[in-house]
N, CA, C and O atoms as a GROMACS GRO file, in nm:
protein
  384
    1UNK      N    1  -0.460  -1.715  -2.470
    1UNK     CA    2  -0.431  -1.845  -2.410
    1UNK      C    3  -0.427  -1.827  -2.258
    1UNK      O    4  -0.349  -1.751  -2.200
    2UNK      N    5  -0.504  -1.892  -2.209
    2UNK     CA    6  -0.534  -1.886  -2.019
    2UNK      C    7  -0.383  -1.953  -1.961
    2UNK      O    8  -0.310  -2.009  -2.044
    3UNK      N    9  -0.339  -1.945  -1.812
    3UNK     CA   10  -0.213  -2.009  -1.779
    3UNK      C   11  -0.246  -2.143  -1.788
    3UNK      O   12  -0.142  -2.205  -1.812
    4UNK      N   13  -0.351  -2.226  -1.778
    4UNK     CA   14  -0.380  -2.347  -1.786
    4UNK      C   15  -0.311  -2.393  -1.869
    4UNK      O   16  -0.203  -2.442  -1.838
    5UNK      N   17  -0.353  -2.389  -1.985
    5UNK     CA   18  -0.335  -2.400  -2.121
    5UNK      C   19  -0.156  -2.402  -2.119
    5UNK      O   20  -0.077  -2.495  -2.136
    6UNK      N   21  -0.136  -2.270  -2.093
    6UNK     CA   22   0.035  -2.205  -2.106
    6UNK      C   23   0.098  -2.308  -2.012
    6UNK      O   24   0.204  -2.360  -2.045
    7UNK      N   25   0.049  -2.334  -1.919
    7UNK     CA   26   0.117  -2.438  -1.800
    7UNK      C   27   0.134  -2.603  -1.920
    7UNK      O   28   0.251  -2.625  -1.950
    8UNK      N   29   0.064  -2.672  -1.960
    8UNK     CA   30   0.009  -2.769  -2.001
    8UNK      C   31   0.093  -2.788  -2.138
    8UNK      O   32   0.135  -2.899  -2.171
    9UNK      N   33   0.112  -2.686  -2.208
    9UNK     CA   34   0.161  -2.691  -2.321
    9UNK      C   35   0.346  -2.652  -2.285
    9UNK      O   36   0.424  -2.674  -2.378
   10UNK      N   37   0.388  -2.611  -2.189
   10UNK     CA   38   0.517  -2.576  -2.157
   10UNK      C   39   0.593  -2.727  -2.068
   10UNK      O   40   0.708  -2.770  -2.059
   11UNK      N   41   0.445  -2.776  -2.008
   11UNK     CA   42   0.510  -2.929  -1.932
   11UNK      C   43   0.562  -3.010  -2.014
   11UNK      O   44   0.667  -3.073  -2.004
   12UNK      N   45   0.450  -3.008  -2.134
   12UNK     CA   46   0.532  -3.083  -2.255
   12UNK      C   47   0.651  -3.042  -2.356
   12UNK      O   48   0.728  -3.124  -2.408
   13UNK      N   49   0.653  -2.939  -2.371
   13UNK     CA   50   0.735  -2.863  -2.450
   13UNK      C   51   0.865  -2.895  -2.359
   13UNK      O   52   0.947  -2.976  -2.401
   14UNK      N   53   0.884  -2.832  -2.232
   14UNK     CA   54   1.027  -2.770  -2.194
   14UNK      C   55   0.996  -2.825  -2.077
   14UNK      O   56   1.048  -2.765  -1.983
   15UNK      N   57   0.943  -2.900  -2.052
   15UNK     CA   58   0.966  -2.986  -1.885
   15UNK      C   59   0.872  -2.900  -1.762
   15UNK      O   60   0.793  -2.806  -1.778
   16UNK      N   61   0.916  -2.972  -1.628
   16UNK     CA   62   0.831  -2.921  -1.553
   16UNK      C   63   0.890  -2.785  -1.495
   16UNK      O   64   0.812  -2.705  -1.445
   17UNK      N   65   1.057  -2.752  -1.501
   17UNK     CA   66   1.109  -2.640  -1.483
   17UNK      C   67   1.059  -2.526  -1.586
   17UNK      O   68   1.014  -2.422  -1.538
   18UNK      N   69   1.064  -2.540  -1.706
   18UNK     CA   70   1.003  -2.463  -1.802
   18UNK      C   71   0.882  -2.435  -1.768
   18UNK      O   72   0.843  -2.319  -1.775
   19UNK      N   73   0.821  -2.508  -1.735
   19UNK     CA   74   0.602  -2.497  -1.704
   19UNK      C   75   0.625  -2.360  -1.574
   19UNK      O   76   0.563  -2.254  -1.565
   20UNK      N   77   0.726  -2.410  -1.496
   20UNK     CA   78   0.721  -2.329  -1.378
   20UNK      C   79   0.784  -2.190  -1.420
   20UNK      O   80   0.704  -2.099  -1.399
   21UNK      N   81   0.925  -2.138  -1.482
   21UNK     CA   82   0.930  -2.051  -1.537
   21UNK      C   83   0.819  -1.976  -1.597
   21UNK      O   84   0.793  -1.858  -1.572
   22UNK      N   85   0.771  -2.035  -1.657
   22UNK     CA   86   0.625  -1.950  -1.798
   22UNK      C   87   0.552  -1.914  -1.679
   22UNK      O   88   0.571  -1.798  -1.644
   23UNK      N   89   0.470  -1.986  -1.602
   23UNK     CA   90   0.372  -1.929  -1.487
   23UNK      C   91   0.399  -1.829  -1.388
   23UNK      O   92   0.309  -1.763  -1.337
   24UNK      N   93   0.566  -1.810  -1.349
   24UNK     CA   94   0.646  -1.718  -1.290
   24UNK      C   95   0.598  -1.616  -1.384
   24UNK      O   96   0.518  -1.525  -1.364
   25UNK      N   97   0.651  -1.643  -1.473
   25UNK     CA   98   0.698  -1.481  -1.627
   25UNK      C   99   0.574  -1.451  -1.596
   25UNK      O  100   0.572  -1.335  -1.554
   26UNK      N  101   0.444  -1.509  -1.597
   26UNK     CA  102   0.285  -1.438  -1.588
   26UNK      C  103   0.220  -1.375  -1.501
   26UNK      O  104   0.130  -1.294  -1.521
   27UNK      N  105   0.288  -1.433  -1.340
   27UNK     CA  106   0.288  -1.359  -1.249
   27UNK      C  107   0.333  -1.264  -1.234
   27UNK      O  108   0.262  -1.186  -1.170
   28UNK      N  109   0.468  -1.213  -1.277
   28UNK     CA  110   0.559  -1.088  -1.275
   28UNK      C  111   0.530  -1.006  -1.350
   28UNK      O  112   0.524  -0.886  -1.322
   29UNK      N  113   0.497  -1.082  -1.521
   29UNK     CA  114   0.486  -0.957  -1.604
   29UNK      C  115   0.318  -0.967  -1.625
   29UNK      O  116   0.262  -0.869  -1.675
   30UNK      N  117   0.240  -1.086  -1.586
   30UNK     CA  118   0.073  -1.049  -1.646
   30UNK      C  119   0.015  -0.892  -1.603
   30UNK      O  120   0.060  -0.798  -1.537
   31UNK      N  121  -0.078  -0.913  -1.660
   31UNK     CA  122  -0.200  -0.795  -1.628
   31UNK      C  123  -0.279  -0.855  -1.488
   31UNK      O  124  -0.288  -0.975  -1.464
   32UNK      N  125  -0.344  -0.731  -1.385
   32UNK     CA  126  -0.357  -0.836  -1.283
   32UNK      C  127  -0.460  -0.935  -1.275
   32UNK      O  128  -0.478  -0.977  -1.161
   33UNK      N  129  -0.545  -0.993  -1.380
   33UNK     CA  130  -0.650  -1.084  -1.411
   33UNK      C  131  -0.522  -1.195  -1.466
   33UNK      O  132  -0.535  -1.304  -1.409
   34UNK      N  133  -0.424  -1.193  -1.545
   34UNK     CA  134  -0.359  -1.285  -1.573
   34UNK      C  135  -0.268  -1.325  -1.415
   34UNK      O  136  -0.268  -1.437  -1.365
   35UNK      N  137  -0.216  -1.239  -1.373
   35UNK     CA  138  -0.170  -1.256  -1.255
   35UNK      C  139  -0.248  -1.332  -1.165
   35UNK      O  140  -0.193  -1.437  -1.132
   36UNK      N  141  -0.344  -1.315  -1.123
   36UNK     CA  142  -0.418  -1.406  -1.058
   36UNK      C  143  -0.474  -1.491  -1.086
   36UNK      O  144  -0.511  -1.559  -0.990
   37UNK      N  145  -0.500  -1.522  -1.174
   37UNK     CA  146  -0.565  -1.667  -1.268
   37UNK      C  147  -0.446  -1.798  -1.234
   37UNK      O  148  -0.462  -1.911  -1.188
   38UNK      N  149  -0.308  -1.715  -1.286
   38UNK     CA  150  -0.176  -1.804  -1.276
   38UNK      C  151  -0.159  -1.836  -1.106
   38UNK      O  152  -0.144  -1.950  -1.064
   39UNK      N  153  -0.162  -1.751  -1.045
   39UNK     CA  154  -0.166  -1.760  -0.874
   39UNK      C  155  -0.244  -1.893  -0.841
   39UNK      O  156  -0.209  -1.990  -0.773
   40UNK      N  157  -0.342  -1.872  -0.898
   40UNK     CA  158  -0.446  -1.945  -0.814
   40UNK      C  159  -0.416  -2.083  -0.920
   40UNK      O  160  -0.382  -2.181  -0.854
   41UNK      N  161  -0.421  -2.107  -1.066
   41UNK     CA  162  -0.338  -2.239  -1.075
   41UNK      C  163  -0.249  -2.312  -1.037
   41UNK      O  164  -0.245  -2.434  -1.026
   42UNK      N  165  -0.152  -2.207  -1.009
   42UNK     CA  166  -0.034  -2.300  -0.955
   42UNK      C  167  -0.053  -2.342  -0.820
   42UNK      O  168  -0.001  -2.448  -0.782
   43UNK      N  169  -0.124  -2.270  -0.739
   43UNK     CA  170  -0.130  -2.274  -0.598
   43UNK      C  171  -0.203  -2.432  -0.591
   43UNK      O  172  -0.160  -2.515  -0.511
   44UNK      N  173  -0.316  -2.464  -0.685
   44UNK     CA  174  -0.385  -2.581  -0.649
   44UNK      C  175  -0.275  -2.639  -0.696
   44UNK      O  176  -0.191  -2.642  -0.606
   45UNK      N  177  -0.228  -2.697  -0.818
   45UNK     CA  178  -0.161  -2.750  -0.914
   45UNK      C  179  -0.036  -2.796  -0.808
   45UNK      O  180  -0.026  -2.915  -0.780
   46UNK      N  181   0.056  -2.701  -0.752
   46UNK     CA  182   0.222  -2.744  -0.688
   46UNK      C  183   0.107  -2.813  -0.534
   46UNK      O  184   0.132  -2.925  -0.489
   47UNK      N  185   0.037  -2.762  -0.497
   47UNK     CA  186  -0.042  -2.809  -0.361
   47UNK      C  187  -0.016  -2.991  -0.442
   47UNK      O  188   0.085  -3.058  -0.422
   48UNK      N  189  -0.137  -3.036  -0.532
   48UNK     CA  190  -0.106  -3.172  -0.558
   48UNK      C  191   0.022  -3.228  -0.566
   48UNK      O  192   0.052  -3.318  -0.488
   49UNK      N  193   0.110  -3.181  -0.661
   49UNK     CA  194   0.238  -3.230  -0.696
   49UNK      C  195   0.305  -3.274  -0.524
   49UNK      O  196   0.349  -3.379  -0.476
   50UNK      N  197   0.286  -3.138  -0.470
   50UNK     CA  198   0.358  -3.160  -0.340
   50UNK      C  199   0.337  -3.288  -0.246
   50UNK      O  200   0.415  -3.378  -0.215
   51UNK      N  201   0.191  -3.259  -0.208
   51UNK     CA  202   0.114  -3.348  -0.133
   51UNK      C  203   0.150  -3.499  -0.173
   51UNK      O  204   0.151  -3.589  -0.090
   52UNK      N  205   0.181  -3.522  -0.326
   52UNK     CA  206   0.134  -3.677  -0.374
   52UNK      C  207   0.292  -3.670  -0.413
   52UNK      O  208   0.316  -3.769  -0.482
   53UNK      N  209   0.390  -3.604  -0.397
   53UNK     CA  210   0.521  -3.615  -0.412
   53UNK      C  211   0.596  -3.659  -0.548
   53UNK      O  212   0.688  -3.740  -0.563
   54UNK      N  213   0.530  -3.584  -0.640
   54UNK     CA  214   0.538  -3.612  -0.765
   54UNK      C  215   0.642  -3.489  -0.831
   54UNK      O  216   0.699  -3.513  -0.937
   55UNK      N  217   0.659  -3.386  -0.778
   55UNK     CA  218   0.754  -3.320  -0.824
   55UNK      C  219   0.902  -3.347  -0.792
   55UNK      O  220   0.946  -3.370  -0.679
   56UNK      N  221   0.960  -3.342  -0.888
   56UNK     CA  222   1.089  -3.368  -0.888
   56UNK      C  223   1.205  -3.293  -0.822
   56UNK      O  224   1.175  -3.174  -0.836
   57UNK      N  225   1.316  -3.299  -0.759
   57UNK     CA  226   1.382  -3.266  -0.668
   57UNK      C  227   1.429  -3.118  -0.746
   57UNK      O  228   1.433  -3.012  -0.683
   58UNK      N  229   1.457  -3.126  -0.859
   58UNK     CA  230   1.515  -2.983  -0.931
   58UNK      C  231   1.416  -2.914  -0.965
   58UNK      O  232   1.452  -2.797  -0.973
   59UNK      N  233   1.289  -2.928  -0.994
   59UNK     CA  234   1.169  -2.869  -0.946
   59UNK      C  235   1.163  -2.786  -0.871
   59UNK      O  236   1.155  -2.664  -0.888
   60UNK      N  237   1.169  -2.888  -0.718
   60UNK     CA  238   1.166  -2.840  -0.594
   60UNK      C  239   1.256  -2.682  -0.567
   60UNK      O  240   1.218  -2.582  -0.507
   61UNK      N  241   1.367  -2.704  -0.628
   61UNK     CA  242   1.477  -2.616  -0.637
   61UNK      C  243   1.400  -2.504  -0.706
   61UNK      O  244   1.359  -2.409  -0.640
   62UNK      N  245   1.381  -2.514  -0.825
   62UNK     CA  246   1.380  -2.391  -0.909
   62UNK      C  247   1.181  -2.394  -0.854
   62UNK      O  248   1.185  -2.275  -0.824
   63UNK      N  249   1.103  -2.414  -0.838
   63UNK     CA  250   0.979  -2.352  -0.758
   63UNK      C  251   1.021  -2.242  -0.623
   63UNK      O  252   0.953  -2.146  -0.585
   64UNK      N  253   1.145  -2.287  -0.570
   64UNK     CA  254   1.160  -2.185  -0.443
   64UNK      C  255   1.239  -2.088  -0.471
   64UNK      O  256   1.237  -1.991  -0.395
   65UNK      N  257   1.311  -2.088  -0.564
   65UNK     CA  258   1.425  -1.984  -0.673
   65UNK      C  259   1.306  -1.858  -0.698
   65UNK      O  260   1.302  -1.739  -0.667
   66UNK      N  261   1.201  -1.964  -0.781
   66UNK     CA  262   1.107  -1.821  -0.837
   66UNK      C  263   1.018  -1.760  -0.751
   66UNK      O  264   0.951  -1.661  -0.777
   67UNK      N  265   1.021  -1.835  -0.628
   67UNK     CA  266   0.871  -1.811  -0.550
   67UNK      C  267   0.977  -1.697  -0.416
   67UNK      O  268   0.929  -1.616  -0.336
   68UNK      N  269   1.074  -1.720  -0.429
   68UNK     CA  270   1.216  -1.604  -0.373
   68UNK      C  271   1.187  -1.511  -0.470
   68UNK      O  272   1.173  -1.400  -0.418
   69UNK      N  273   1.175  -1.511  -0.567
   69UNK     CA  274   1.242  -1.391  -0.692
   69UNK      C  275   1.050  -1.308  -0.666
   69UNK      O  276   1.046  -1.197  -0.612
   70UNK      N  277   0.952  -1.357  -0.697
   70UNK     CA  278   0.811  -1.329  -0.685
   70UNK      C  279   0.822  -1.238  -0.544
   70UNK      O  280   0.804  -1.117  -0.559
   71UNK      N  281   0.854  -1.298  -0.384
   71UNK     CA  282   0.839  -1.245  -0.293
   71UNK      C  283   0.933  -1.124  -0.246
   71UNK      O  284   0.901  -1.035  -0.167
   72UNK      N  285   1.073  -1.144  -0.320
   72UNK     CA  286   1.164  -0.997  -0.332
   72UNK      C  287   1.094  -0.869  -0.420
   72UNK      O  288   1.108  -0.752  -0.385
   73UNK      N  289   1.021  -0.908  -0.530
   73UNK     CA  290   0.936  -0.789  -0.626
   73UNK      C  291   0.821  -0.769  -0.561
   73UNK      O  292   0.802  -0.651  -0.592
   74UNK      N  293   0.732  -0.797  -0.495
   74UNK     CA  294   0.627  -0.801  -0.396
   74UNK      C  295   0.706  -0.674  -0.307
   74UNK      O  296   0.694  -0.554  -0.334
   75UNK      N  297   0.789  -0.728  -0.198
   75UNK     CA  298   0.838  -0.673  -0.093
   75UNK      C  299   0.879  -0.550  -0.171
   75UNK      O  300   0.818  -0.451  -0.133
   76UNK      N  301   0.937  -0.535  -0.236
   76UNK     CA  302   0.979  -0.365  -0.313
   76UNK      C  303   0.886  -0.266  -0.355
   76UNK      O  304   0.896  -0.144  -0.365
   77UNK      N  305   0.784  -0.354  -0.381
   77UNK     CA  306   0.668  -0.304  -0.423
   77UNK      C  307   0.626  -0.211  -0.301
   77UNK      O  308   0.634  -0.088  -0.290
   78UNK      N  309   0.581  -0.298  -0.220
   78UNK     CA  310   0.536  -0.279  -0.112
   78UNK      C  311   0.652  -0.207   0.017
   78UNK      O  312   0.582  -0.180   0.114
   79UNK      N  313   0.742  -0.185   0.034
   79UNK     CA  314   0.835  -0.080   0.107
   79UNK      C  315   0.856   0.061   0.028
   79UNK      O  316   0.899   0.154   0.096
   80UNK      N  317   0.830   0.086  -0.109
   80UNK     CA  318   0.795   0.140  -0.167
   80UNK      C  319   0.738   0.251  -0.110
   80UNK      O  320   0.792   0.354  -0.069
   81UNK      N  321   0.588   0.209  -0.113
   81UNK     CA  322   0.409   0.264  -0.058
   81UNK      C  323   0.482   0.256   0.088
   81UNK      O  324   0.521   0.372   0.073
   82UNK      N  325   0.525   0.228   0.192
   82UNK     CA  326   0.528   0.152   0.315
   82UNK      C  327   0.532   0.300   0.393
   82UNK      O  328   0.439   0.302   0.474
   83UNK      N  329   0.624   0.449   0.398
   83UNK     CA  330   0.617   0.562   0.439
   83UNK      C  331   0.444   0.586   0.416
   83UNK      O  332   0.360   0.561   0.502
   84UNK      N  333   0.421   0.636   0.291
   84UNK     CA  334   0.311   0.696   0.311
   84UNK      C  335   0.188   0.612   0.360
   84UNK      O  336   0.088   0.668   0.405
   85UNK      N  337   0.196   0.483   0.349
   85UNK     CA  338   0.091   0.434   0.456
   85UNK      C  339   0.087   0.446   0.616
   85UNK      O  340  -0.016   0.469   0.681
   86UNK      N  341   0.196   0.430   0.661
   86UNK     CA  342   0.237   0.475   0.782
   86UNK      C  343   0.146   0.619   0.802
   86UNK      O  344   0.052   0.626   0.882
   87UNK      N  345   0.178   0.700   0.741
   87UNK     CA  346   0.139   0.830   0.738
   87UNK      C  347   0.019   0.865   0.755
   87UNK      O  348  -0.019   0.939   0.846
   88UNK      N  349  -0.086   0.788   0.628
   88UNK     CA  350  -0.202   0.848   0.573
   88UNK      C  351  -0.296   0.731   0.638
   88UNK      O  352  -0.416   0.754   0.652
   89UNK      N  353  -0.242   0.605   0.679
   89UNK     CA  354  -0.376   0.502   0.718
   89UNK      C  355  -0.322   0.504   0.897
   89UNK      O  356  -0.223   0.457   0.953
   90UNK      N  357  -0.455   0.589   0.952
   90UNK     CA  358  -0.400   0.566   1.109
   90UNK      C  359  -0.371   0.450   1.177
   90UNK      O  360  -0.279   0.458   1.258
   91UNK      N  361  -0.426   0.345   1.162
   91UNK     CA  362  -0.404   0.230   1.186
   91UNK      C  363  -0.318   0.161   1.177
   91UNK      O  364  -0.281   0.087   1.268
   92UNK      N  365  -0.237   0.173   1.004
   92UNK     CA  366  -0.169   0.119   1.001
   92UNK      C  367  -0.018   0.074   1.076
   92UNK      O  368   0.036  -0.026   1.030
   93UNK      N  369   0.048   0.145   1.188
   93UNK     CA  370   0.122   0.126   1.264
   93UNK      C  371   0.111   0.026   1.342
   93UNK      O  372   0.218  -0.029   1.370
   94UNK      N  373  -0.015  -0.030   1.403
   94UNK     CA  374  -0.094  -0.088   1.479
   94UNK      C  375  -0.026  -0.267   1.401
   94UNK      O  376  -0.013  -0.371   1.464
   95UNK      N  377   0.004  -0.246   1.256
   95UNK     CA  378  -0.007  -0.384   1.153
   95UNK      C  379   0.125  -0.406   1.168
   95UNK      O  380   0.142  -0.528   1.180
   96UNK      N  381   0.247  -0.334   1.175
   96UNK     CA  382   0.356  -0.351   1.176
   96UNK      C  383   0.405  -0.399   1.323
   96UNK      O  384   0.524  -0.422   1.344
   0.00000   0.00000   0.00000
């Protein structure tokens, strides 16, 4: 089942907080083809909602809850690797 699908069937099921949870869970835990499939849905998908002001205020809330929780596991990820890039990519000092 593609996130489309998983998005679509969770709006109805468990609301638009639920839709947003499930697409979180796919980003964090997918494989990285599921990971990015979900990225790039939601990205168009919350872009409309936003723009045409159709998402709902507790929405609003729990989209920036997970999109906090997404950018803290990112950042760990990435300070992680962050010594030995320093190290091994000459350049990279230049980025920081």
């Amino acid at each position: 089942m593609c996130a489309a699908d998983i998005f679509a069937q969770k709006l109805v099921t468990c609301g638009v907080s639920g839709a947003l949870t499930g697409i979180f869970s796919q980003i964090l835990h997918g494989d990285e083809q599921i990971r990015e499939r979900a990225i790039t849905f939601l990205s168009t998908k919350i872009r409309v909602l936003l723009v045409e002001d159709l998402l709902p205020k507790d929405a609003e809330e729990e989209l920036v809850a997970l999109c906090k929780k997404v950018r803290y596991r990112v950042v760990q990820k990435i300070q992680s690797i962050w010594p030995l890039l320093v190290e091994k990519v000459p350049c990279f000092d230049r980025v920081v």
